[in-house]
Structure formats: C-alpha cells, structure tokens
MOPAC internal coordinates of N, CA, C and O (Angstrom, degrees):
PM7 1SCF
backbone

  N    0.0000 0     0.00 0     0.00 0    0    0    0
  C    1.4575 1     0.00 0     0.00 0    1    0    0
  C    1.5279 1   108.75 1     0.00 0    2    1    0
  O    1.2310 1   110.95 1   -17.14 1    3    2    1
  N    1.3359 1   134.64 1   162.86 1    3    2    1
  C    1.1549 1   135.24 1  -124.71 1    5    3    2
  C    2.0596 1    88.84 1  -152.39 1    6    5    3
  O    1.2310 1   121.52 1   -83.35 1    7    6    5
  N    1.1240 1   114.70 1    96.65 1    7    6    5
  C    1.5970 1   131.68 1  -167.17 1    9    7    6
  C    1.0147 1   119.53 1   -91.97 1   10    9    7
  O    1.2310 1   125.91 1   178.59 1   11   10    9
  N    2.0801 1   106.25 1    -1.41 1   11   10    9
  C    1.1950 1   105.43 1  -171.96 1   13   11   10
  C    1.8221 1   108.75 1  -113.66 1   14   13   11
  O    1.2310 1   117.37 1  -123.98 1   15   14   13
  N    1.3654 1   122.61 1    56.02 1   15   14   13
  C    1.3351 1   107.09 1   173.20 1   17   15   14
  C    1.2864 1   107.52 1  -123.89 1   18   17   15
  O    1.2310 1   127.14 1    -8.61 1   19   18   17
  N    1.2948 1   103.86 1   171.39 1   19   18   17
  C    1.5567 1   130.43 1  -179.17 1   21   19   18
  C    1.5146 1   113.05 1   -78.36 1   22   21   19
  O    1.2310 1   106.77 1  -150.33 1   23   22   21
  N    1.1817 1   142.22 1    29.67 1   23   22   21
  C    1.4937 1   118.21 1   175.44 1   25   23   22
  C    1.6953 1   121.31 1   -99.30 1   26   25   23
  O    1.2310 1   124.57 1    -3.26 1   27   26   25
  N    1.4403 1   108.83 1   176.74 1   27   26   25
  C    1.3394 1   106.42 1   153.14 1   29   27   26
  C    1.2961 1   129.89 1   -76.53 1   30   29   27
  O    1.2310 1   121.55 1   129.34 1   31   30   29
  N    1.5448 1   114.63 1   -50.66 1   31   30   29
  C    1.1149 1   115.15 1   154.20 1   33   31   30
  C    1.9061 1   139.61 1   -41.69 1   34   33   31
  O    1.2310 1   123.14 1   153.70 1   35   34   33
  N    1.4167 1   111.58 1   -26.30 1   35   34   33
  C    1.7488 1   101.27 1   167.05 1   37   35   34
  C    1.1300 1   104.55 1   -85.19 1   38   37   35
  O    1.2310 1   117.41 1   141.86 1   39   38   37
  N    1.1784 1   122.54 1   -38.14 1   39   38   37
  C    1.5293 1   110.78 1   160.17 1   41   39   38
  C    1.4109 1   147.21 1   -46.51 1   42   41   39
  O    1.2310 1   126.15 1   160.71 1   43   42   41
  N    1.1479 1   105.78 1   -19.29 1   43   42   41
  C    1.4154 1   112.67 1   159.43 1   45   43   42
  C    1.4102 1   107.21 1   -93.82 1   46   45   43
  O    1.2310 1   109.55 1   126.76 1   47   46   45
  N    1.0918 1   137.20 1   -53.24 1   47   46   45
  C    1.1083 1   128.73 1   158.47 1   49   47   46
  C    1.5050 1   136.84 1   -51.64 1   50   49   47
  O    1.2310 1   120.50 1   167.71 1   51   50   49
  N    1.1888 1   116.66 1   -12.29 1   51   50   49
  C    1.7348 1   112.50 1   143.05 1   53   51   50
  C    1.6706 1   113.14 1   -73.24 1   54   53   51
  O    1.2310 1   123.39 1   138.13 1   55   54   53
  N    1.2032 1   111.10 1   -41.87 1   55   54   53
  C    1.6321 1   127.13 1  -177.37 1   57   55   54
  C    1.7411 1   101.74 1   -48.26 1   58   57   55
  O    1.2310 1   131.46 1   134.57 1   59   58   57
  N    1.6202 1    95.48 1   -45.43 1   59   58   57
  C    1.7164 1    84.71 1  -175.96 1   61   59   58
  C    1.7816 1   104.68 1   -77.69 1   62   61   59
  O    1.2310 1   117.14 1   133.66 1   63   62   61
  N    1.1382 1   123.05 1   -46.34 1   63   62   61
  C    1.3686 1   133.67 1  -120.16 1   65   63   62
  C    2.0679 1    88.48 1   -81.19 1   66   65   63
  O    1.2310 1   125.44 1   136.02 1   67   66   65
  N    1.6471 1   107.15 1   -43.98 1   67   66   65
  C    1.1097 1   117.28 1  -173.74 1   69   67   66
  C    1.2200 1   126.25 1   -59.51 1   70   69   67
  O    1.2310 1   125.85 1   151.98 1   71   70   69
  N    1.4341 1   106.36 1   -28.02 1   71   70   69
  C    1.8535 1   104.81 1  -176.29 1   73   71   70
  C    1.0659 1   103.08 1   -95.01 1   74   73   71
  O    1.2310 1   119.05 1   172.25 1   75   74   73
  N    1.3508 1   119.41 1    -7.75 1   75   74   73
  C    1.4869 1   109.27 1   158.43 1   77   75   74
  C    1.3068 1   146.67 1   -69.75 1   78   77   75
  O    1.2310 1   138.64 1   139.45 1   79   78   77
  N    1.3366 1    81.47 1   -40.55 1   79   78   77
  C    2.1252 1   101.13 1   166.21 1   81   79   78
  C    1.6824 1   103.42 1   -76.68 1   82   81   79
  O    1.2310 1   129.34 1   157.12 1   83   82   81
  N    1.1645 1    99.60 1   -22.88 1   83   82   81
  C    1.8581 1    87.17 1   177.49 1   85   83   82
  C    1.1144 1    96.19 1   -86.16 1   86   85   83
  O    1.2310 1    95.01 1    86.22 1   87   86   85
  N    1.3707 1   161.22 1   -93.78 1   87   86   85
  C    1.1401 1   141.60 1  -178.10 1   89   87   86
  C    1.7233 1   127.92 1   -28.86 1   90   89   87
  O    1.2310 1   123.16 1   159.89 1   91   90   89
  N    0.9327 1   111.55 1   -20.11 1   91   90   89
  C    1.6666 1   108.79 1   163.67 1   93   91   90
  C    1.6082 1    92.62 1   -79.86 1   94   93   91
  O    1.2310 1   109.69 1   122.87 1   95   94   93
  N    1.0996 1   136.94 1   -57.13 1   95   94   93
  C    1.1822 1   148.93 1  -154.44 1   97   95   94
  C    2.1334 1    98.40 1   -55.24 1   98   97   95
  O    1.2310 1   130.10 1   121.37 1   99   98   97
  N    1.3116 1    98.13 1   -58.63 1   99   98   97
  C    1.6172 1   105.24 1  -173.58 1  101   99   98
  C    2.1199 1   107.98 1   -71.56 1  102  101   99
  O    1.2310 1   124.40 1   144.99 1  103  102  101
  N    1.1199 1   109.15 1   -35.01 1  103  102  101
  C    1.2360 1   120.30 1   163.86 1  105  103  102
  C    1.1495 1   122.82 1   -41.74 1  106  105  103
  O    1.2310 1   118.60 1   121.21 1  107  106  105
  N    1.2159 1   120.27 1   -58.79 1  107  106  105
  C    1.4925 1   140.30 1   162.68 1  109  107  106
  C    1.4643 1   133.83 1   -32.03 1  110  109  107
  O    1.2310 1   139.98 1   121.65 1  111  110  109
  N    1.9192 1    78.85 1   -58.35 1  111  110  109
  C    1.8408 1    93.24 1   156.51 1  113  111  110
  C    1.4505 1   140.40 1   -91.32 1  114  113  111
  O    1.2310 1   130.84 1   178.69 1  115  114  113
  N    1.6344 1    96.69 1    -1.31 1  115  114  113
  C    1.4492 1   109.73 1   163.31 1  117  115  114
  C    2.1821 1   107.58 1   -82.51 1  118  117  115
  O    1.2310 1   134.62 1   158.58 1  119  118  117
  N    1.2770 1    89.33 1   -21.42 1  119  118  117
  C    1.5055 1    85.40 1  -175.22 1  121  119  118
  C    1.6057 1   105.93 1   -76.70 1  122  121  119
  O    1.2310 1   121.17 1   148.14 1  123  122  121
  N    1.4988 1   115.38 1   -31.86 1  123  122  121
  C    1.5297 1   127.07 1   172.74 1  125  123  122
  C    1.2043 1   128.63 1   -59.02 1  126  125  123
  O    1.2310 1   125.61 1   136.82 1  127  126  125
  N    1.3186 1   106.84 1   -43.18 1  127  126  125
  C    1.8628 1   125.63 1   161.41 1  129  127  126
  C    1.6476 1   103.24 1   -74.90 1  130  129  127
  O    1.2310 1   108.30 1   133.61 1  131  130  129
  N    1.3675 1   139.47 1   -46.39 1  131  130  129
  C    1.7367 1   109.12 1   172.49 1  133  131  130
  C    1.1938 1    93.26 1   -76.77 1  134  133  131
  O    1.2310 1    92.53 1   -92.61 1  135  134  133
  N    1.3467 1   164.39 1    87.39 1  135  134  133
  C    1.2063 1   126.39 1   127.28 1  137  135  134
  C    1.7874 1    84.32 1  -154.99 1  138  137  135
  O    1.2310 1   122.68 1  -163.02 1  139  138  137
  N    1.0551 1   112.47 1    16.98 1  139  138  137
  C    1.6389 1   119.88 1   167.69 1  141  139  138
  C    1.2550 1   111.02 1  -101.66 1  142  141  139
  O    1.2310 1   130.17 1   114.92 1  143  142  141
  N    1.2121 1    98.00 1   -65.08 1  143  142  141
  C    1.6005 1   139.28 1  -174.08 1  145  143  142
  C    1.5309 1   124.40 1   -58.46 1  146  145  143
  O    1.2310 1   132.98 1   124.10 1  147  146  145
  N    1.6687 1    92.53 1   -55.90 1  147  146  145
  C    1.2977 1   119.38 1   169.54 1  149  147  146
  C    1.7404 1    97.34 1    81.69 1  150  149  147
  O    1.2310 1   113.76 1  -145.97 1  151  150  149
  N    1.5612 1   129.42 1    34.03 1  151  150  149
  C    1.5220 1   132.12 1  -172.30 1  153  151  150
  C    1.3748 1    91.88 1   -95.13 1  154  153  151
  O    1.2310 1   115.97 1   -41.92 1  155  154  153
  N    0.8815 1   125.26 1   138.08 1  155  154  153
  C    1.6557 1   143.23 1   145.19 1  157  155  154
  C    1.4578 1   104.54 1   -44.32 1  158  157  155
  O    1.2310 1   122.15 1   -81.99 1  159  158  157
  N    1.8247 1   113.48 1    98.01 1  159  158  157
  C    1.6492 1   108.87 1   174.10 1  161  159  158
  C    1.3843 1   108.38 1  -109.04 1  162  161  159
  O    1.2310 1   123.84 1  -163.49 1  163  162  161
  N    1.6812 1   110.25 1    16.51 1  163  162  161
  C    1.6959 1    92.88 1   165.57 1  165  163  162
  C    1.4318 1   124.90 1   -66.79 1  166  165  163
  O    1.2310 1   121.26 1   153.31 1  167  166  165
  N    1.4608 1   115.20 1   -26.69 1  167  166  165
  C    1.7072 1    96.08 1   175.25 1  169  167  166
  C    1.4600 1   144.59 1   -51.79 1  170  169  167
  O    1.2310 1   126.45 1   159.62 1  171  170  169
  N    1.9520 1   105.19 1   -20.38 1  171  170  169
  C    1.1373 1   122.83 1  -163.10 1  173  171  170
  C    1.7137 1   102.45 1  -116.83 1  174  173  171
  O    1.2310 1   127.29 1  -164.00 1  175  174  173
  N    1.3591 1   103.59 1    16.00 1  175  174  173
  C    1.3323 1    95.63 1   166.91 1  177  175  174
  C    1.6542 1   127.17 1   -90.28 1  178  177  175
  O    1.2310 1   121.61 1  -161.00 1  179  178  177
  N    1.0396 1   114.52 1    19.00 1  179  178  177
  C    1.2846 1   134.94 1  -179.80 1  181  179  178
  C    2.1016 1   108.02 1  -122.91 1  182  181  179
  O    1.2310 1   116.56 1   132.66 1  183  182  181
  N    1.2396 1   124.15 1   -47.34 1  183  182  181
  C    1.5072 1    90.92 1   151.49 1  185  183  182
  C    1.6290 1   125.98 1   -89.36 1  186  185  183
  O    1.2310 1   129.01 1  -145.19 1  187  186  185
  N    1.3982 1   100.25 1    34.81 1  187  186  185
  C    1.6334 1    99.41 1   168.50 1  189  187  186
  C    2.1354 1    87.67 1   -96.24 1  190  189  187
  O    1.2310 1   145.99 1   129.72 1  191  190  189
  N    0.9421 1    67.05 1   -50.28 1  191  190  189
  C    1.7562 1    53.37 1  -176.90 1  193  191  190
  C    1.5747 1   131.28 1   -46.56 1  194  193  191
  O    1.2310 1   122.93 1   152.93 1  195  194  193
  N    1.3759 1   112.00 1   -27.07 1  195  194  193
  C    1.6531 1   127.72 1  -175.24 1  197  195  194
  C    1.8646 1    89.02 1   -87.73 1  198  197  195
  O    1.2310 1   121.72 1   144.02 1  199  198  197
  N    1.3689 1   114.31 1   -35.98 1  199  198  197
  C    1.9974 1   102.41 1   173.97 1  201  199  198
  C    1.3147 1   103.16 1   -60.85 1  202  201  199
  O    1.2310 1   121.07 1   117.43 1  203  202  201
  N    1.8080 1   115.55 1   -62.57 1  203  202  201
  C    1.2704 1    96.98 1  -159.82 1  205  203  202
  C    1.5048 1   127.06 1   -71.13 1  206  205  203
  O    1.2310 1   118.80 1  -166.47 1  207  206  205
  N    1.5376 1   119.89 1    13.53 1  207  206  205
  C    1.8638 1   143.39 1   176.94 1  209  207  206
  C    1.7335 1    81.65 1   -87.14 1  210  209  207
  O    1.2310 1   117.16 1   123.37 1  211  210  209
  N    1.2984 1   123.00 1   -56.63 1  211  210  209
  C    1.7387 1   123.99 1  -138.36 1  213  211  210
  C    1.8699 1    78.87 1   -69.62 1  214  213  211
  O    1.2310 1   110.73 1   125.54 1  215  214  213
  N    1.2755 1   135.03 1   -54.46 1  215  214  213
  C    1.2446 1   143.41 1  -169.12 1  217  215  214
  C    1.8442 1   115.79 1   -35.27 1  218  217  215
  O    1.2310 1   129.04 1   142.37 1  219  218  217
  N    1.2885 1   100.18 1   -37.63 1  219  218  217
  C    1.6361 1   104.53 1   158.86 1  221  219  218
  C    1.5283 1   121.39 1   -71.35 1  222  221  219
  O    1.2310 1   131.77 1  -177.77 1  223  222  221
  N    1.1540 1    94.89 1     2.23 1  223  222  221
  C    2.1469 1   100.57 1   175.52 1  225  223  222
  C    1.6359 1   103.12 1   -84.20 1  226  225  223
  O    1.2310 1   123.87 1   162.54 1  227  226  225
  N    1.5727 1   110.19 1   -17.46 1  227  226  225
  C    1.7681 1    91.84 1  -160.97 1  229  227  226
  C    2.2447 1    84.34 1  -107.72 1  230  229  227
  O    1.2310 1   128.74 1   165.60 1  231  230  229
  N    1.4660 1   100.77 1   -14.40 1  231  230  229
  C    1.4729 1    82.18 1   170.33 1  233  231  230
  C    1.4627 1   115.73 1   -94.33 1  234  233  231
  O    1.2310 1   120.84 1   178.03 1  235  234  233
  N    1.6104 1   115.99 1    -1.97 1  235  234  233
  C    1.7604 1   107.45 1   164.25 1  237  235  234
  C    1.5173 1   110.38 1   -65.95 1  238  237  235
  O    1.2310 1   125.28 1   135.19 1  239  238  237
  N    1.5767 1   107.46 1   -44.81 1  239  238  237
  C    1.5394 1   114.61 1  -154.95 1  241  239  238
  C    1.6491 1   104.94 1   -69.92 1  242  241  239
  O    1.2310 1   117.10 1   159.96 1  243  242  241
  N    1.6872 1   123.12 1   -20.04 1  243  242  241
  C    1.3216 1   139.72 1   177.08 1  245  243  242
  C    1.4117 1   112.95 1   -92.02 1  246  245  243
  O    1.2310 1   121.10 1  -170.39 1  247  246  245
  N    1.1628 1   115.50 1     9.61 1  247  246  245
  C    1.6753 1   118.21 1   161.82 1  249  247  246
  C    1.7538 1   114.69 1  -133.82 1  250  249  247
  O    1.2310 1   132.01 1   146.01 1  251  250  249
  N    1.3058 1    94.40 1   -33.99 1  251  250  249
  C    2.0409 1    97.47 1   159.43 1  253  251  250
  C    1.6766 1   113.66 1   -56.57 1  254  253  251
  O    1.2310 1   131.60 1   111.68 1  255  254  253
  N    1.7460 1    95.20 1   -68.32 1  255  254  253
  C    1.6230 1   102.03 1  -164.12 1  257  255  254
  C    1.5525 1   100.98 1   -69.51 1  258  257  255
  O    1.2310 1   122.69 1   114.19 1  259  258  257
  N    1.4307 1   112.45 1   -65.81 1  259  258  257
  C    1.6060 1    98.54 1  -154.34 1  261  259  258
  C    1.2235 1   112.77 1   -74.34 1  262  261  259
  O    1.2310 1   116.69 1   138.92 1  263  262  261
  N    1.8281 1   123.90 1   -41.08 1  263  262  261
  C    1.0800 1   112.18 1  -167.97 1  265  263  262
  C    1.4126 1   127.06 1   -92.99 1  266  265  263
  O    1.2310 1   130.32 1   163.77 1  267  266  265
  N    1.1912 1    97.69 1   -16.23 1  267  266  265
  C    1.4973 1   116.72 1   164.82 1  269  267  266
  C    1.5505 1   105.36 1    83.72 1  270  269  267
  O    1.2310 1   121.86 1  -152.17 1  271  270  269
  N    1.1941 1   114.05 1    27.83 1  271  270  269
  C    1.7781 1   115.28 1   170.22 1  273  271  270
  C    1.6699 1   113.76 1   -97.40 1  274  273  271
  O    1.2310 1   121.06 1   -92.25 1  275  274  273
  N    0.9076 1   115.58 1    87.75 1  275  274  273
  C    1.7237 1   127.37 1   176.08 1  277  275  274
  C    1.4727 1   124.11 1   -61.10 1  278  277  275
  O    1.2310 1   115.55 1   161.55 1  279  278  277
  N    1.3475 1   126.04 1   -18.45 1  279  278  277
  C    1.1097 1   133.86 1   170.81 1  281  279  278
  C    1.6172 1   111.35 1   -81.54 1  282  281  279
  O    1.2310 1   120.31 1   139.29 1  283  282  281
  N    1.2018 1   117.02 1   -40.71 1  283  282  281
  C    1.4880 1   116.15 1   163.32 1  285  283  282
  C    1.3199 1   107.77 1   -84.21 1  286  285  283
  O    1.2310 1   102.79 1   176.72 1  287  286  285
  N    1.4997 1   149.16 1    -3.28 1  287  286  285
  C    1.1089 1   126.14 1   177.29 1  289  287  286
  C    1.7038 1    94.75 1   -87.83 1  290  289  287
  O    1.2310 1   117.95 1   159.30 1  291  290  289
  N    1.3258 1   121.50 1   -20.70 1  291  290  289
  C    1.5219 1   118.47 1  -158.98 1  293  291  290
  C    1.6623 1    98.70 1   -94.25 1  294  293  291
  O    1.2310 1   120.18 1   150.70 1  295  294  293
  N    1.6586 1   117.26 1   -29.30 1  295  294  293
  C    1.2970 1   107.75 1   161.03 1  297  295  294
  C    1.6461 1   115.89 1   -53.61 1  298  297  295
  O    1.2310 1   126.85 1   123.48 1  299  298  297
  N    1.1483 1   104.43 1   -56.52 1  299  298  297
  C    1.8507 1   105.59 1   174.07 1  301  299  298
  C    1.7916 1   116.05 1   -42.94 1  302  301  299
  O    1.2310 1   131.72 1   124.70 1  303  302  301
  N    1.2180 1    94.97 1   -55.30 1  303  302  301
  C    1.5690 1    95.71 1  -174.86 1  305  303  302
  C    2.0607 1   109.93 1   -75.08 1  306  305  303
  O    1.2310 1   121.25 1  -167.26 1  307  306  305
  N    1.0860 1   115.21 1    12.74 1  307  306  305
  C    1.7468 1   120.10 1  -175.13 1  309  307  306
  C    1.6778 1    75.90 1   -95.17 1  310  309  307
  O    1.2310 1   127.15 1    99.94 1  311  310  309
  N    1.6016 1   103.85 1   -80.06 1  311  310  309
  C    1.5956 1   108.74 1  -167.14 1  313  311  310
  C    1.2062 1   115.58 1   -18.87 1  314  313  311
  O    1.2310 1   114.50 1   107.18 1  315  314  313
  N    1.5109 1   128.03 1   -72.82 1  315  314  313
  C    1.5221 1   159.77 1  -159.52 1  317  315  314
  C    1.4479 1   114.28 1   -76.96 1  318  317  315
  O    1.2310 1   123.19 1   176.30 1  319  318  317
  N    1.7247 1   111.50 1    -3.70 1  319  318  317
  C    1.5954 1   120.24 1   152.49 1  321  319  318
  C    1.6099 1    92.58 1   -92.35 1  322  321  319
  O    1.2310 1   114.11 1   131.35 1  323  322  321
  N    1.2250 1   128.76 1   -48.65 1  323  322  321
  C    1.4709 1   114.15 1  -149.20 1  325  323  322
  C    1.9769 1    88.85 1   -69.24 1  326  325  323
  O    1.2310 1   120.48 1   153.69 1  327  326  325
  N    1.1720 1   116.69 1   -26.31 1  327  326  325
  C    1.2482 1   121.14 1  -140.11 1  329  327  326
  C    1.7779 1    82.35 1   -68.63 1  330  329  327
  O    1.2310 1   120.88 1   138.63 1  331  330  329
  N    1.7683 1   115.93 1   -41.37 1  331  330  329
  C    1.0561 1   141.66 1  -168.03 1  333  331  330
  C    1.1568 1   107.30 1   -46.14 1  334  333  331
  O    1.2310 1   122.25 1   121.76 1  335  334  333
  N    1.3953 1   113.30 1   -58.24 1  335  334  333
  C    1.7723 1   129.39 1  -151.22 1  337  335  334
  C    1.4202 1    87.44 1   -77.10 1  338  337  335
  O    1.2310 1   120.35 1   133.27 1  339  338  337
  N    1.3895 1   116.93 1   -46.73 1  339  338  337
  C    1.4601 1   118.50 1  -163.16 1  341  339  338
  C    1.6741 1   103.71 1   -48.83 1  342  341  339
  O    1.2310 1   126.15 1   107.92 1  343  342  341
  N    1.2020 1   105.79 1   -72.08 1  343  342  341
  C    1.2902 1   106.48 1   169.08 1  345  343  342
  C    1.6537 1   152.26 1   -34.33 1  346  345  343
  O    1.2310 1   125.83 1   148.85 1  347  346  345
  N    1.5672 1   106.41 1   -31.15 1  347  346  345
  C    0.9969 1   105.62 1   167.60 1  349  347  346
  C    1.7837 1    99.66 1  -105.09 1  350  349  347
  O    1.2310 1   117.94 1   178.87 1  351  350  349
  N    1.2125 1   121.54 1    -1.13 1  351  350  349
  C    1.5663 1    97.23 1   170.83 1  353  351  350
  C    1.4987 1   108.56 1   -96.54 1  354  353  351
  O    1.2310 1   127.21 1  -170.86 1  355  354  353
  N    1.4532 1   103.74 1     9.14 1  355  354  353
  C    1.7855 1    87.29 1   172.15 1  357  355  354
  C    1.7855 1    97.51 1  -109.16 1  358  357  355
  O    1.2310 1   115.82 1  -139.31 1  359  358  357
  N    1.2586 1   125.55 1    40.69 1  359  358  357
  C    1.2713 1   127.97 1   179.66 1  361  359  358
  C    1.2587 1    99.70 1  -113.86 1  362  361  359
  O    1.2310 1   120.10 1   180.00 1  363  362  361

C-alpha cells in the first residue's frame, strides 16, 4: 500500500484505522500483563484509549511537517477531533 498520497479521504481513513490497531494493540498487552502478572488492568483501560486518539498526533505531524501533504494531514486531524468529542461526550 502506498502512504504517500494527498487526499482527504486516506486521511480519514488512516485517522480511523490507527487508533484502532493501537488500542487493539495496548489491549493485548494489558491482557498479557493480567494474565502473567495477574495486575488488575481495568483501571487503565480508559487512558489507553486517550493514547491510542494521541497516536494520530505523530501521523498528522508526518504528513504536515515532513511530507508536506495537507489534505491528508487535515483528513487525520477531522477524524481525531471527532474521535475527541466522542470521547469526552460519552464521559
């Protein structure tokens, strides 16, 4: 797949696709640490969720700063407000 275009559309669609795998991704290893560990990781499953939102900050700043494609950095940054609001209005 091809990481280097200009749209609005991959940009939202990296915006969605990423905080998802990062949060599957941290889940995973919270499931690895209770069942190693045996720690209670329900408390921190709620700022795993605000990391895996923060995780679309280092793919805005890698299509704003370096590559200089603004239409996909602004698709990323639409997602990663809604992703925002979502979050604190379901709090």
């Amino acid at each position: 797949m091809d990481f280097k275009k200009d749209t609005h559309a991959f940009g939202g669609f990296l915006g969605l696709v990423v905080p998802i795998l990062a949060y599957l991704l941290l889940v995973l290893i919270a499931w690895g640490v209770k069942s190693f560990f045996g720690v209670d990781t329900k408390p921190f499953l709620d700022p795993m969720r605000l990391i895996s939102i923060a995780v679309n900050l280092i793919i805005m700043r890698y299509y704003f700063v370096k590559l200089k494609y603004d239409l996909t950095g602004r698709g990323v940054l639409l997602v990663t407000f809604i992703y925002v609001i979502v979050y604190f209005w379901a709090h």
